[in-house]
N, C-alpha and C positions, 0 to 999 in steps of 0.2 A: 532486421531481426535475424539472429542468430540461428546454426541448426540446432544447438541444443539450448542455449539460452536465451528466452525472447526477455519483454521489459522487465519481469517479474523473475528471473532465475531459469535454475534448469530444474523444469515440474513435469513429472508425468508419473504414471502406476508404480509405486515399489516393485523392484523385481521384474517389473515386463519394460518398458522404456526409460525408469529410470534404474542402475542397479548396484550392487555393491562394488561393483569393479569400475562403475563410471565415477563412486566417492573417491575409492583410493586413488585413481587420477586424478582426479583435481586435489585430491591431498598431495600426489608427487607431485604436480605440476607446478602447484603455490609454494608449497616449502622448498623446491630446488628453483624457481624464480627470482622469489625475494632474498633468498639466500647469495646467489649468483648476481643481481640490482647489489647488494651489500659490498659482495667483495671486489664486484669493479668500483665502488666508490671508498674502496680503500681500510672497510671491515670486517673483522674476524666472527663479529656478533653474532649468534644467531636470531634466524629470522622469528620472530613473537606473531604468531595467530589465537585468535579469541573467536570461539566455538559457541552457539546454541541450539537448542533444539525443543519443538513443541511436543508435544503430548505423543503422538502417534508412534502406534508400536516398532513400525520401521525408522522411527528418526533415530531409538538406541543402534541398529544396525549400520545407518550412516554416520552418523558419528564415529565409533569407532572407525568404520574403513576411512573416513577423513585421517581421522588421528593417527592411524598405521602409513596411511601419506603421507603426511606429513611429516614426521618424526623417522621415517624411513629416508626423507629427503634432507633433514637437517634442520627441521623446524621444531621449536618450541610449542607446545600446542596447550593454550589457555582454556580451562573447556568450564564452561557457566552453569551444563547442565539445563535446566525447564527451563526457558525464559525469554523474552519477547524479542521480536525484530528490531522494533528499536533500542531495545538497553543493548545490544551487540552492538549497534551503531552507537551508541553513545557512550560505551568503552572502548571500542576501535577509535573512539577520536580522542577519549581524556587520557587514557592510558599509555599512547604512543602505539601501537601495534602497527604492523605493516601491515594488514588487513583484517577482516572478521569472515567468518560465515555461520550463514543461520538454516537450518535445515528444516526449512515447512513448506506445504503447499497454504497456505493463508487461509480461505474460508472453502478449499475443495474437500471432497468425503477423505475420511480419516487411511482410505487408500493407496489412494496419492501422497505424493510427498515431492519434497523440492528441496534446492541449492543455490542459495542467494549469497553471493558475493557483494562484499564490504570494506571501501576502501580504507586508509586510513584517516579519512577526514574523516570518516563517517557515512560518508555516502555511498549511491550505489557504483558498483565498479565501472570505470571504464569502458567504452565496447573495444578498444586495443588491445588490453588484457584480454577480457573476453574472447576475442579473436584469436588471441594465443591457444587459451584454454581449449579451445573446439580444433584448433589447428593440430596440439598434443595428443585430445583424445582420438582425432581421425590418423596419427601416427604422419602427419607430414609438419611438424613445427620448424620455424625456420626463425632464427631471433638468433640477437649475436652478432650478427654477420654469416651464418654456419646453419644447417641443415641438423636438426636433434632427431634420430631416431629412436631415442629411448633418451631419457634425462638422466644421470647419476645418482646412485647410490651415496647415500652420507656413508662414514666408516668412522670405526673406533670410537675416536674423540666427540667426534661430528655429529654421532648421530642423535638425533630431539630426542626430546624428552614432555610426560603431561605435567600441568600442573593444576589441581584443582582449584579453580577462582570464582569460588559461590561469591567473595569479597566484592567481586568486579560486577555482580547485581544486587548484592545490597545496599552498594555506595550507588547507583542508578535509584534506588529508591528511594536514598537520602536525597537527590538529587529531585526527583520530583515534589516528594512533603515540601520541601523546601521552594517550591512553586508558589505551594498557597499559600497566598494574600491574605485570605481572610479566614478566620475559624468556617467550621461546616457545625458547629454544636448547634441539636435541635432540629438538625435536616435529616430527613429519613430518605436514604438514597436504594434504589435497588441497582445490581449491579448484574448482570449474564456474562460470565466469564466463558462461555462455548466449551466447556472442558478441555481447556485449551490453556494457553502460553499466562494468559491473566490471571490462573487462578490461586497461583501463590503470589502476588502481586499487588492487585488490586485492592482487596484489602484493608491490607498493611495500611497503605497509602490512606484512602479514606478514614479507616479508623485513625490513623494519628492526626489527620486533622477536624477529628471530632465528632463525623458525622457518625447514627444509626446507621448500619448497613445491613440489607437484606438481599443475600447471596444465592444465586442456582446457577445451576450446572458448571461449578466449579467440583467434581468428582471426579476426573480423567481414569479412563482405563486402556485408553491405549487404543481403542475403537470409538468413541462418543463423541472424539470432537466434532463440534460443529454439526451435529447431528441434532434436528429438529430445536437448535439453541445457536444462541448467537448473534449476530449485526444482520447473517443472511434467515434468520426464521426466528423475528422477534417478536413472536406471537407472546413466550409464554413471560415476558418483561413488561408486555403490556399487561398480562393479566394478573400480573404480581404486583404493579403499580396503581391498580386502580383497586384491588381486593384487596391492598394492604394501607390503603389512602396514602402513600408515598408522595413526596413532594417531586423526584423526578429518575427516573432510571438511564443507566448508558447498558449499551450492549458492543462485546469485544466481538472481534472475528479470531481466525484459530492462533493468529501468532501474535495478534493484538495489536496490531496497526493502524488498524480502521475503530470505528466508534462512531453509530449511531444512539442517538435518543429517544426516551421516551416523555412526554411532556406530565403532569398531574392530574390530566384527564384523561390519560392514555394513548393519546396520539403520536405516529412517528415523526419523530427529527431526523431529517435525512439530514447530507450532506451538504446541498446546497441552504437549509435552512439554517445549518452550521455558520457557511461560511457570509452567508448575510447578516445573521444575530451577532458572531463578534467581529465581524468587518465593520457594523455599526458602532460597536463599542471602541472598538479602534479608531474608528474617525473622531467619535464624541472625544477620545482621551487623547487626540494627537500624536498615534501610533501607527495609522493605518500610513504605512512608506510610498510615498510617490502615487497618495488616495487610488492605490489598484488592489482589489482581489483578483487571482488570478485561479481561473478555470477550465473545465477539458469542455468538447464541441457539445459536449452529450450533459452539461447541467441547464435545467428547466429553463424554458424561457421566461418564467414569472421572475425568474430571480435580475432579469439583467434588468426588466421592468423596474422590479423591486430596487434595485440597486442608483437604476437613473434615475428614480424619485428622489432618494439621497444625496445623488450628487455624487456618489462613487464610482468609479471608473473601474474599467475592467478587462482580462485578458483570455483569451481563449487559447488553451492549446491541444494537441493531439489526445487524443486517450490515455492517460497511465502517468502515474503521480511521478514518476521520471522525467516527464516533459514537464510537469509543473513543477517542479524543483528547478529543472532548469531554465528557465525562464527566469521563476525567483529570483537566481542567482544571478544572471543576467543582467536585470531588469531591476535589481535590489527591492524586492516586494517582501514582505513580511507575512502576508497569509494566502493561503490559495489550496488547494483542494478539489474533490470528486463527487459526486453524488453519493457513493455509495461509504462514504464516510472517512476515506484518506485523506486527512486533512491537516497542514505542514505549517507549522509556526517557526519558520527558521530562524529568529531571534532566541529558541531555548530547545531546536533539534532539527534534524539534518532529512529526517525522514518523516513519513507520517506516523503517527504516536496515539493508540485510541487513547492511552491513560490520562495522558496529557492534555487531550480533545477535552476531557472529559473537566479535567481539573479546569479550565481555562472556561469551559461552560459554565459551571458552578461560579468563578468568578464576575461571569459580562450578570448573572441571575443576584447576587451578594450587592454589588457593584451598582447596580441599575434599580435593585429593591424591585425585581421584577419575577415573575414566576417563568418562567419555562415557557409556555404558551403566551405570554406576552410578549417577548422577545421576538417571538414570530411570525406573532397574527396578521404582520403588515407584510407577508412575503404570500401570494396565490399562486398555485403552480397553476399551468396551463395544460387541460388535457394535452394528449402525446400518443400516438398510433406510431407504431413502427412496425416492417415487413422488413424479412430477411430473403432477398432474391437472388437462388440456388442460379449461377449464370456459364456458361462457359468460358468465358475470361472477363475475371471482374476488371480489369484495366480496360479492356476493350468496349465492355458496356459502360463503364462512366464515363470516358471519354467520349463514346460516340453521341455526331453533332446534333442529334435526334432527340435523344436523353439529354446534353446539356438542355437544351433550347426549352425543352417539359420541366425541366426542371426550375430555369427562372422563368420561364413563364407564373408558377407557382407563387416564386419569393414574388414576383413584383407585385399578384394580387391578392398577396398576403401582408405586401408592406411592413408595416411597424403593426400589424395587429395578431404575428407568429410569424414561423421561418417552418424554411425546407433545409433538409441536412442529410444530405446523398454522400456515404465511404463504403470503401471495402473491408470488410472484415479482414484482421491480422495474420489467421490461421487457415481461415476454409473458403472454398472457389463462391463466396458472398456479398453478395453488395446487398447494404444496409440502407431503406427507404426511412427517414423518420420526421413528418412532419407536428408542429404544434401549436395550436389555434384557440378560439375562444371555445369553440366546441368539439366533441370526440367528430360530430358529424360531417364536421367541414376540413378534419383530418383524414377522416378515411377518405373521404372523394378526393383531396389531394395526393395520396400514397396512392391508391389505385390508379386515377392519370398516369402518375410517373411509372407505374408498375405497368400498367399496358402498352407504352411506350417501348420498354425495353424486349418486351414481349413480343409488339409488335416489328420490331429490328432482329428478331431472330436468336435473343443474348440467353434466351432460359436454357438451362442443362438439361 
Protein backbone atom coordinates (compact mmCIF):
# COMPACT_ATOMS: atom_id res chain seq x y z
CA UNK A 1 0.00 0.00 0.00
CA UNK A 2 1.00 3.28 -1.01
CA UNK A 3 1.82 6.60 1.26
CA UNK A 4 -0.82 8.36 -0.35
CA UNK A 5 -2.86 5.95 -2.27
CA UNK A 6 -3.86 2.74 -0.50
CA UNK A 7 -6.58 0.07 -2.61
CA UNK A 8 -9.28 2.65 -2.54
CA UNK A 9 -7.34 5.97 -3.92
CA UNK A 10 -5.85 8.96 -2.26
CA UNK A 11 -8.79 9.68 0.80
CA UNK A 12 -8.44 11.49 3.75
CA UNK A 13 -10.08 15.18 5.39
CA UNK A 14 -10.48 18.10 2.53
CA UNK A 15 -8.02 20.51 3.30
CA UNK A 16 -6.11 18.69 6.27
CA UNK A 17 -4.54 15.43 4.51
CA UNK A 18 -5.90 15.61 1.61
CA UNK A 19 -5.60 19.22 -0.19
CA UNK A 20 -6.07 21.40 -3.13
CA UNK A 21 -2.41 21.45 -4.05
CA UNK A 22 -2.11 17.59 -3.65
CA UNK A 23 -5.17 17.68 -6.81
CA UNK A 24 -3.19 20.07 -9.04
CA UNK A 25 -0.40 17.52 -8.67
CA UNK A 26 -1.70 14.78 -9.70
CA UNK A 27 -3.37 16.95 -12.37
CA UNK A 28 0.33 18.05 -13.45
CA UNK A 29 1.71 14.75 -12.98
CA UNK A 30 -1.10 12.67 -15.32
CA UNK A 31 -1.43 15.33 -17.93
CA UNK A 32 2.49 15.80 -18.41
CA UNK A 33 2.83 11.73 -18.24
CA UNK A 34 0.51 10.67 -20.55
CA UNK A 35 1.35 13.50 -22.74
CA UNK A 36 5.08 12.51 -22.59
CA UNK A 37 3.99 8.08 -22.97
CA UNK A 38 2.39 10.02 -26.43
CA UNK A 39 5.15 11.70 -27.77
CA UNK A 40 7.79 8.96 -27.14
CA UNK A 41 5.37 6.72 -29.16
CA UNK A 42 5.58 8.99 -31.89
CA UNK A 43 2.32 11.51 -31.11
CA UNK A 44 1.49 14.95 -31.21
CA UNK A 45 -2.04 14.32 -29.60
CA UNK A 46 -3.00 15.40 -26.68
CA UNK A 47 -3.42 13.46 -23.79
CA UNK A 48 -7.66 13.01 -23.18
CA UNK A 49 -8.75 12.67 -19.27
CA UNK A 50 -12.31 12.11 -18.11
CA UNK A 51 -13.25 13.71 -14.84
CA UNK A 52 -16.07 12.83 -11.94
CA UNK A 53 -17.16 13.91 -8.98
CA UNK A 54 -19.77 13.10 -6.12
CA UNK A 55 -21.87 15.36 -4.15
CA UNK A 56 -19.55 16.69 -1.52
CA UNK A 57 -18.87 20.32 -1.24
CA UNK A 58 -15.13 19.87 -1.57
CA UNK A 59 -15.13 17.60 -4.67
CA UNK A 60 -16.29 21.16 -6.80
CA UNK A 61 -12.74 22.39 -5.23
CA UNK A 62 -10.84 19.18 -6.53
CA UNK A 63 -11.98 19.18 -9.51
CA UNK A 64 -10.95 22.24 -10.62
CA UNK A 65 -7.38 22.08 -9.01
CA UNK A 66 -7.34 18.53 -11.06
CA UNK A 67 -8.37 20.41 -14.21
CA UNK A 68 -5.90 23.43 -13.72
CA UNK A 69 -3.32 20.22 -13.66
CA UNK A 70 -3.95 19.01 -16.04
CA UNK A 71 -4.62 21.41 -18.74
CA UNK A 72 -1.49 23.47 -17.32
CA UNK A 73 0.29 20.13 -18.30
CA UNK A 74 -1.12 19.62 -21.68
CA UNK A 75 -3.96 17.72 -21.09
CA UNK A 76 -7.35 17.73 -22.44
CA UNK A 77 -9.70 17.45 -19.55
CA UNK A 78 -13.29 15.72 -20.17
CA UNK A 79 -15.23 16.59 -17.00
CA UNK A 80 -18.73 14.57 -16.38
CA UNK A 81 -19.60 16.66 -13.61
CA UNK A 82 -22.11 14.43 -10.52
CA UNK A 83 -21.68 10.96 -11.40
CA UNK A 84 -20.70 7.59 -10.47
CA UNK A 85 -17.34 5.64 -10.01
CA UNK A 86 -18.13 3.48 -12.40
CA UNK A 87 -19.69 5.36 -15.48
CA UNK A 88 -16.00 7.08 -15.30
CA UNK A 89 -14.79 3.71 -15.76
CA UNK A 90 -17.01 2.87 -18.26
CA UNK A 91 -16.18 5.98 -20.33
CA UNK A 92 -12.47 5.68 -19.62
CA UNK A 93 -12.69 2.39 -21.40
CA UNK A 94 -15.42 3.08 -24.50
CA UNK A 95 -14.28 6.39 -25.28
CA UNK A 96 -10.45 5.77 -25.56
CA UNK A 97 -9.20 8.13 -22.77
CA UNK A 98 -5.81 7.56 -21.35
CA UNK A 99 -7.20 7.60 -17.93
CA UNK A 100 -10.12 8.82 -15.79
CA UNK A 101 -10.34 10.19 -12.22
CA UNK A 102 -13.19 10.21 -9.94
CA UNK A 103 -13.01 12.40 -6.91
CA UNK A 104 -15.00 10.62 -3.72
CA UNK A 105 -14.47 9.23 -0.59
CA UNK A 106 -17.27 6.29 -1.27
CA UNK A 107 -19.49 5.81 1.93
CA UNK A 108 -16.94 8.21 4.40
CA UNK A 109 -18.87 11.42 6.04
CA UNK A 110 -19.20 14.12 3.44
CA UNK A 111 -15.77 15.53 4.89
CA UNK A 112 -13.62 13.44 3.58
CA UNK A 113 -13.06 13.11 0.03
CA UNK A 114 -10.77 11.15 -2.31
CA UNK A 115 -8.78 10.41 -5.65
CA UNK A 116 -9.30 7.41 -7.48
CA UNK A 117 -7.28 6.81 -10.57
CA UNK A 118 -8.73 5.02 -13.72
CA UNK A 119 -6.96 3.53 -16.28
CA UNK A 120 -7.79 3.25 -19.71
CA UNK A 121 -9.28 -0.03 -19.59
CA UNK A 122 -11.32 0.85 -17.06
CA UNK A 123 -9.75 -0.30 -14.37
CA UNK A 124 -8.24 0.72 -11.27
CA UNK A 125 -4.70 2.11 -12.04
CA UNK A 126 -1.78 0.42 -11.88
CA UNK A 127 0.42 0.51 -8.54
CA UNK A 128 3.69 1.58 -11.20
CA UNK A 129 1.88 4.66 -11.99
CA UNK A 130 0.68 4.96 -8.69
CA UNK A 131 4.27 4.88 -7.54
CA UNK A 132 5.14 7.56 -9.83
CA UNK A 133 2.40 9.69 -8.68
CA UNK A 134 3.56 9.46 -4.74
CA UNK A 135 7.18 9.61 -6.09
CA UNK A 136 6.09 13.41 -8.01
CA UNK A 137 4.17 14.56 -5.21
CA UNK A 138 7.07 13.75 -2.49
CA UNK A 139 9.43 15.77 -5.35
CA UNK A 140 11.84 12.75 -6.05
CA UNK A 141 10.24 11.23 -9.43
CA UNK A 142 12.62 9.46 -11.53
CA UNK A 143 10.96 7.98 -14.87
CA UNK A 144 12.60 8.32 -18.25
CA UNK A 145 15.77 7.36 -17.45
CA UNK A 146 16.15 11.00 -15.72
CA UNK A 147 15.53 12.41 -12.37
CA UNK A 148 12.06 15.21 -12.75
CA UNK A 149 12.37 17.79 -10.23
CA UNK A 150 9.43 19.67 -11.32
CA UNK A 151 7.63 18.31 -14.58
CA UNK A 152 7.02 20.85 -17.54
CA UNK A 153 4.93 23.35 -18.29
CA UNK A 154 2.60 22.89 -21.71
CA UNK A 155 3.08 26.50 -23.59
CA UNK A 156 1.19 28.34 -26.32
CA UNK A 157 -0.19 25.73 -28.57
CA UNK A 158 0.16 22.86 -26.01
CA UNK A 159 -1.70 24.01 -23.42
CA UNK A 160 -5.38 21.79 -22.57
CA UNK A 161 -8.09 22.70 -22.81
CA UNK A 162 -12.03 21.51 -20.70
CA UNK A 163 -14.52 20.11 -22.48
CA UNK A 164 -17.93 19.67 -20.98
CA UNK A 165 -19.02 15.70 -21.51
CA UNK A 166 -22.40 15.41 -19.56
CA UNK A 167 -22.73 13.15 -23.20
CA UNK A 168 -20.16 10.73 -21.79
CA UNK A 169 -22.94 9.77 -18.76
CA UNK A 170 -25.71 9.91 -20.51
CA UNK A 171 -24.53 7.31 -23.02
CA UNK A 172 -23.40 5.23 -19.58
CA UNK A 173 -27.09 5.31 -18.91
CA UNK A 174 -28.07 4.31 -22.27
CA UNK A 175 -25.82 1.77 -21.56
CA UNK A 176 -27.24 0.32 -18.49
CA UNK A 177 -31.34 0.57 -19.63
CA UNK A 178 -29.97 -1.41 -22.29
CA UNK A 179 -29.02 -4.18 -19.62
CA UNK A 180 -32.61 -4.97 -18.84
CA UNK A 181 -33.72 -8.11 -20.01
CA UNK A 182 -36.92 -7.81 -18.86
CA UNK A 183 -39.60 -5.00 -18.36
CA UNK A 184 -39.82 -3.93 -14.30
CA UNK A 185 -43.82 -2.76 -15.22
CA UNK A 186 -45.88 -3.26 -12.05
CA UNK A 187 -42.76 -3.61 -9.61
CA UNK A 188 -42.70 -1.01 -7.12
CA UNK A 189 -38.94 -0.49 -6.33
CA UNK A 190 -37.50 1.85 -3.65
CA UNK A 191 -34.38 3.05 -4.25
CA UNK A 192 -31.74 5.35 -1.35
CA UNK A 193 -29.58 7.11 -3.53
CA UNK A 194 -27.30 8.49 -0.17
CA UNK A 195 -27.32 12.08 -1.57
CA UNK A 196 -24.84 10.98 -3.40
CA UNK A 197 -23.25 10.16 -6.98
CA UNK A 198 -26.93 7.97 -7.77
CA UNK A 199 -29.15 10.48 -7.54
CA UNK A 200 -29.47 11.76 -11.03
CA UNK A 201 -29.04 8.48 -12.20
CA UNK A 202 -30.89 5.90 -10.76
CA UNK A 203 -33.85 6.89 -11.72
CA UNK A 204 -33.63 7.57 -15.16
CA UNK A 205 -32.55 3.92 -15.39
CA UNK A 206 -35.57 2.27 -13.51
CA UNK A 207 -38.07 4.48 -14.67
CA UNK A 208 -37.20 3.55 -18.47
CA UNK A 209 -37.56 0.27 -17.85
CA UNK A 210 -40.92 0.51 -16.22
CA UNK A 211 -40.80 0.09 -12.92
CA UNK A 212 -42.80 2.54 -9.94
CA UNK A 213 -39.99 4.12 -7.99
CA UNK A 214 -39.96 5.50 -4.74
CA UNK A 215 -36.91 7.67 -4.10
CA UNK A 216 -35.15 9.39 -0.67
CA UNK A 217 -32.29 10.88 -0.09
CA UNK A 218 -31.61 11.74 -3.41
CA UNK A 219 -31.53 15.95 -2.33
CA UNK A 220 -27.62 16.44 -2.13
CA UNK A 221 -26.33 19.57 -0.50
CA UNK A 222 -23.02 19.23 -0.36
CA UNK A 223 -23.01 17.93 3.25
CA UNK A 224 -25.78 14.95 3.45
CA UNK A 225 -24.07 12.45 1.66
CA UNK A 226 -24.15 9.30 3.14
CA UNK A 227 -25.42 10.85 6.20
CA UNK A 228 -27.86 8.53 8.26
CA UNK A 229 -28.73 7.15 4.29
CA UNK A 230 -27.42 4.74 2.17
CA UNK A 231 -25.73 0.96 1.78
CA UNK A 232 -23.95 2.10 5.29
CA UNK A 233 -27.42 3.20 7.44
CA UNK A 234 -30.17 1.37 5.49
CA UNK A 235 -32.45 1.81 8.08
CA UNK A 236 -34.55 4.25 6.48
CA UNK A 237 -35.04 1.84 2.88
CA UNK A 238 -36.21 -0.77 5.13
CA UNK A 239 -38.84 1.33 6.49
CA UNK A 240 -39.87 2.72 3.14
CA UNK A 241 -40.15 -0.73 1.89
CA UNK A 242 -42.29 -2.38 4.24
CA UNK A 243 -44.59 1.15 4.93
CA UNK A 244 -44.95 1.41 1.18
CA UNK A 245 -45.59 -2.52 0.63
CA UNK A 246 -42.59 -2.36 -2.08
CA UNK A 247 -41.79 -5.33 -3.84
CA UNK A 248 -37.90 -4.78 -3.14
CA UNK A 249 -35.38 -1.70 -2.45
CA UNK A 250 -31.41 -1.28 -3.46
CA UNK A 251 -29.50 1.26 -1.50
CA UNK A 252 -26.29 3.13 -3.17
CA UNK A 253 -23.15 4.07 -1.15
CA UNK A 254 -21.83 7.88 -2.00
CA UNK A 255 -20.33 7.26 -5.38
CA UNK A 256 -22.39 4.24 -6.10
CA UNK A 257 -20.33 1.36 -6.45
CA UNK A 258 -21.63 -0.71 -3.88
CA UNK A 259 -25.53 -1.86 -3.57
CA UNK A 260 -27.10 -3.44 -0.91
CA UNK A 261 -30.84 -4.71 -0.69
CA UNK A 262 -33.68 -4.70 0.73
CA UNK A 263 -36.01 -7.86 0.50
CA UNK A 264 -40.42 -7.24 0.65
CA UNK A 265 -40.28 -8.02 4.09
CA UNK A 266 -37.74 -5.63 4.91
CA UNK A 267 -34.81 -7.63 5.57
CA UNK A 268 -31.09 -6.83 4.39
CA UNK A 269 -29.45 -8.20 1.32
CA UNK A 270 -26.00 -8.03 1.98
CA UNK A 271 -23.36 -8.74 -0.15
CA UNK A 272 -22.65 -12.00 0.16
CA UNK A 273 -26.48 -12.84 -0.23
CA UNK A 274 -25.78 -11.08 -3.62
CA UNK A 275 -23.34 -12.96 -4.67
CA UNK A 276 -24.87 -16.53 -3.90
CA UNK A 277 -28.54 -15.53 -5.36
CA UNK A 278 -27.14 -14.62 -8.76
CA UNK A 279 -23.97 -17.06 -8.71
CA UNK A 280 -27.03 -19.42 -8.57
CA UNK A 281 -28.76 -18.03 -11.36
CA UNK A 282 -25.63 -18.06 -13.19
CA UNK A 283 -24.87 -21.76 -12.81
CA UNK A 284 -28.87 -22.58 -13.52
CA UNK A 285 -28.23 -20.47 -16.89
CA UNK A 286 -24.66 -21.70 -17.86
CA UNK A 287 -22.88 -18.35 -17.12
CA UNK A 288 -21.38 -18.90 -14.02
CA UNK A 289 -17.36 -19.11 -15.73
CA UNK A 290 -15.04 -21.84 -14.52
CA UNK A 291 -18.53 -22.47 -11.73
CA UNK A 292 -16.31 -19.99 -9.24
CA UNK A 293 -17.64 -16.92 -7.21
CA UNK A 294 -14.97 -15.25 -6.14
CA UNK A 295 -14.73 -13.60 -2.65
CA UNK A 296 -12.62 -11.55 0.05
CA UNK A 297 -11.44 -13.74 3.61
CA UNK A 298 -14.16 -11.61 5.45
CA UNK A 299 -17.67 -13.10 3.54
CA UNK A 300 -19.85 -15.13 6.02
CA UNK A 301 -18.99 -18.54 6.35
CA UNK A 302 -22.79 -19.65 5.69
CA UNK A 303 -22.25 -18.70 2.33
CA UNK A 304 -19.31 -21.03 1.28
CA UNK A 305 -21.76 -23.73 3.13
CA UNK A 306 -24.50 -22.30 1.05
CA UNK A 307 -22.52 -22.41 -2.04
CA UNK A 308 -21.00 -26.24 -1.33
CA UNK A 309 -24.67 -27.35 -1.34
CA UNK A 310 -24.82 -26.06 -4.92
CA UNK A 311 -21.96 -27.35 -6.03
CA UNK A 312 -20.36 -23.97 -6.62
CA UNK A 313 -16.96 -23.38 -6.22
CA UNK A 314 -15.23 -20.63 -4.81
CA UNK A 315 -12.29 -18.12 -4.34
CA UNK A 316 -11.10 -16.21 -1.48
CA UNK A 317 -9.08 -13.28 -1.86
CA UNK A 318 -7.56 -10.31 0.30
CA UNK A 319 -9.82 -7.47 1.37
CA UNK A 320 -10.79 -4.95 -1.41
CA UNK A 321 -12.64 -5.40 -4.52
CA UNK A 322 -9.10 -4.71 -6.30
CA UNK A 323 -8.01 -8.21 -5.31
CA UNK A 324 -11.32 -9.46 -6.55
CA UNK A 325 -10.95 -8.00 -9.86
CA UNK A 326 -7.85 -9.40 -10.10
CA UNK A 327 -8.10 -12.55 -9.64
CA UNK A 328 -11.34 -12.35 -11.95
CA UNK A 329 -9.17 -11.47 -14.56
CA UNK A 330 -6.74 -13.91 -13.80
CA UNK A 331 -8.74 -16.66 -13.24
CA UNK A 332 -11.61 -15.68 -16.05
CA UNK A 333 -14.46 -15.58 -13.28
CA UNK A 334 -17.49 -13.67 -14.11
CA UNK A 335 -18.94 -12.61 -10.56
CA UNK A 336 -17.20 -12.04 -7.32
CA UNK A 337 -17.71 -9.50 -4.73
CA UNK A 338 -17.64 -8.11 -0.86
CA UNK A 339 -19.95 -8.31 1.93
CA UNK A 340 -20.57 -4.98 2.01
CA UNK A 341 -21.99 -4.76 -1.43
CA UNK A 342 -19.01 -4.31 -4.32
CA UNK A 343 -19.97 -6.56 -6.36
CA UNK A 344 -18.30 -7.01 -10.19
CA UNK A 345 -19.90 -8.52 -13.14
CA UNK A 346 -16.92 -8.30 -15.50
CA UNK A 347 -18.77 -9.56 -18.41
CA UNK A 348 -20.77 -5.78 -18.69
CA UNK A 349 -18.03 -3.74 -16.14
CA UNK A 350 -14.74 -3.35 -15.00
CA UNK A 351 -15.51 -2.25 -11.55
CA UNK A 352 -18.10 -2.66 -8.91
CA UNK A 353 -21.49 -0.99 -10.15
CA UNK A 354 -24.33 -0.74 -7.30
CA UNK A 355 -26.79 0.35 -10.46
CA UNK A 356 -25.85 -2.49 -12.13
CA UNK A 357 -25.98 -4.83 -8.90
CA UNK A 358 -29.23 -3.63 -8.72
CA UNK A 359 -30.55 -4.23 -12.46
CA UNK A 360 -28.95 -7.84 -12.48
CA UNK A 361 -31.01 -8.45 -9.02
CA UNK A 362 -34.19 -7.63 -10.43
CA UNK A 363 -33.29 -9.90 -13.35
CA UNK A 364 -32.12 -13.47 -11.30
CA UNK A 365 -36.04 -12.18 -9.24
CA UNK A 366 -38.05 -11.68 -13.24
CA UNK A 367 -36.06 -14.67 -14.41
CA UNK A 368 -36.68 -17.26 -11.46
CA UNK A 369 -40.47 -15.70 -10.89
CA UNK A 370 -39.09 -15.37 -7.41
CA UNK A 371 -39.36 -12.63 -4.73
CA UNK A 372 -36.33 -11.22 -3.12
CA UNK A 373 -36.54 -13.25 -0.05
CA UNK A 374 -36.69 -16.34 -2.06
CA UNK A 375 -33.68 -15.99 -3.81
CA UNK A 376 -32.14 -16.10 -0.41
CA UNK A 377 -33.66 -18.16 2.10
CA UNK A 378 -31.39 -21.09 1.28
CA UNK A 379 -28.17 -18.84 2.20
CA UNK A 380 -27.82 -18.79 6.74
CA UNK A 381 -25.21 -16.65 7.91
CA UNK A 382 -23.19 -17.97 10.68
CA UNK A 383 -22.90 -15.84 13.99
CA UNK A 384 -19.39 -13.91 13.71
CA UNK A 385 -17.47 -12.28 16.84
CA UNK A 386 -14.64 -10.28 15.88
CA UNK A 387 -11.85 -8.25 18.31
CA UNK A 388 -9.71 -5.87 17.06
CA UNK A 389 -6.11 -6.31 19.16
CA UNK A 390 -4.27 -2.89 19.69
CA UNK A 391 -0.57 -4.79 19.52
CA UNK A 392 2.99 -3.52 19.28
CA UNK A 393 3.79 -5.15 16.04
CA UNK A 394 1.18 -6.73 14.30
CA UNK A 395 3.64 -8.83 12.11
CA UNK A 396 5.40 -9.85 15.15
CA UNK A 397 2.28 -11.11 16.93
CA UNK A 398 0.85 -13.07 14.00
CA UNK A 399 3.75 -14.74 13.34
CA UNK A 400 4.74 -15.59 16.77
CA UNK A 401 4.87 -19.52 17.18
CA UNK A 402 2.41 -19.26 20.30
CA UNK A 403 -0.43 -17.46 18.50
CA UNK A 404 0.00 -19.55 15.33
CA UNK A 405 -0.31 -22.77 17.34
CA UNK A 406 -3.86 -20.98 19.39
CA UNK A 407 -4.79 -20.24 16.50
CA UNK A 408 -5.13 -23.79 14.64
CA UNK A 409 -5.63 -25.31 17.43
CA UNK A 410 -9.12 -23.43 16.96
CA UNK A 411 -9.56 -24.19 13.11
CA UNK A 412 -9.09 -27.88 13.85
CA UNK A 413 -11.92 -27.98 16.54
CA UNK A 414 -13.87 -25.95 14.58
CA UNK A 415 -13.39 -28.35 11.56
CA UNK A 416 -16.03 -27.87 8.73
CA UNK A 417 -18.64 -26.60 11.59
CA UNK A 418 -16.87 -22.59 11.28
CA UNK A 419 -13.30 -21.06 10.90
CA UNK A 420 -10.77 -18.85 12.68
CA UNK A 421 -9.49 -15.80 10.40
CA UNK A 422 -6.33 -13.97 12.25
CA UNK A 423 -4.88 -10.57 9.82
CA UNK A 424 -3.58 -7.42 10.43
CA UNK A 425 -5.44 -4.45 9.78
CA UNK A 426 -4.05 -2.24 6.45
CA UNK A 427 -3.74 1.04 8.28
CA UNK A 428 -3.45 0.82 12.22
CA UNK A 429 -0.72 -1.20 14.74
CA UNK A 430 -4.13 -4.06 14.72
CA UNK A 431 -4.53 -7.52 14.31
CA UNK A 432 -7.85 -8.65 13.61
CA UNK A 433 -9.36 -11.79 15.87
CA UNK A 434 -12.53 -13.06 13.91
CA UNK A 435 -14.00 -16.33 14.50
CA UNK A 436 -17.51 -17.93 13.14
CA UNK A 437 -19.63 -20.88 14.50
CA UNK A 438 -22.89 -22.20 14.98
CA UNK A 439 -23.22 -19.97 18.01
CA UNK A 440 -22.19 -16.30 19.15
CA UNK A 441 -21.12 -18.45 22.29
CA UNK A 442 -18.75 -20.78 20.95
CA UNK A 443 -17.26 -17.59 19.00
CA UNK A 444 -16.53 -15.66 21.82
CA UNK A 445 -14.59 -18.44 23.70
CA UNK A 446 -12.69 -19.00 20.72
CA UNK A 447 -11.65 -15.04 20.06
CA UNK A 448 -10.89 -14.71 23.72
CA UNK A 449 -8.41 -18.04 23.66
CA UNK A 450 -6.50 -16.45 20.79
CA UNK A 451 -6.77 -13.02 22.45
CA UNK A 452 -5.14 -14.32 25.77
CA UNK A 453 -2.56 -15.89 23.99
CA UNK A 454 -1.24 -13.03 22.37
CA UNK A 455 -1.62 -11.22 25.66
CA UNK A 456 -0.14 -13.62 27.31
CA UNK A 457 3.32 -13.28 24.80
CA UNK A 458 3.47 -9.82 25.77
CA UNK A 459 2.13 -8.41 21.91
CA UNK A 460 -0.68 -5.90 23.59
CA UNK A 461 0.24 -2.08 23.15
Amino acid sequence: MGKYFGTDGFRGEANMNLTADHAFKVGRFLGWYYGELKRRNGSEESPRIVIGKDTRRSSYMFEYSLVAGLVASGADAYMLHVTTTPSVAYVARVDSFDCGIMISASHNPYYDNGIKLINGQGEKMDEATIELVEAYLDGCLNVFGQDWPEVPYAHKNKIGCTVDYVSGRNRYIGYLISLGVYSFKGLKVGLDCANGSAWNIAKSVFDALGAKTYVINAQPDGFNINTGCGSTHIEGLQKLVVEKGLDVGFAYDGDADRCLCVDEKGNVVTGDHILYAYGRYMKETGELKNNTVVTTVMSNFGLYKALDALGIGYAKTKVGDKYVYEYMQQNDCHIGGEQSGHIIFSKYASTGDGILTSLKMMEAMLARKKTMSQLCEDLVFYPQVLKNVRVKDKTAAQKDPDVQSAVQQVADRLGTTGRILVRESGTEPIVRVMVEAETEETCQAYVDEVVRVIEKKGHFA
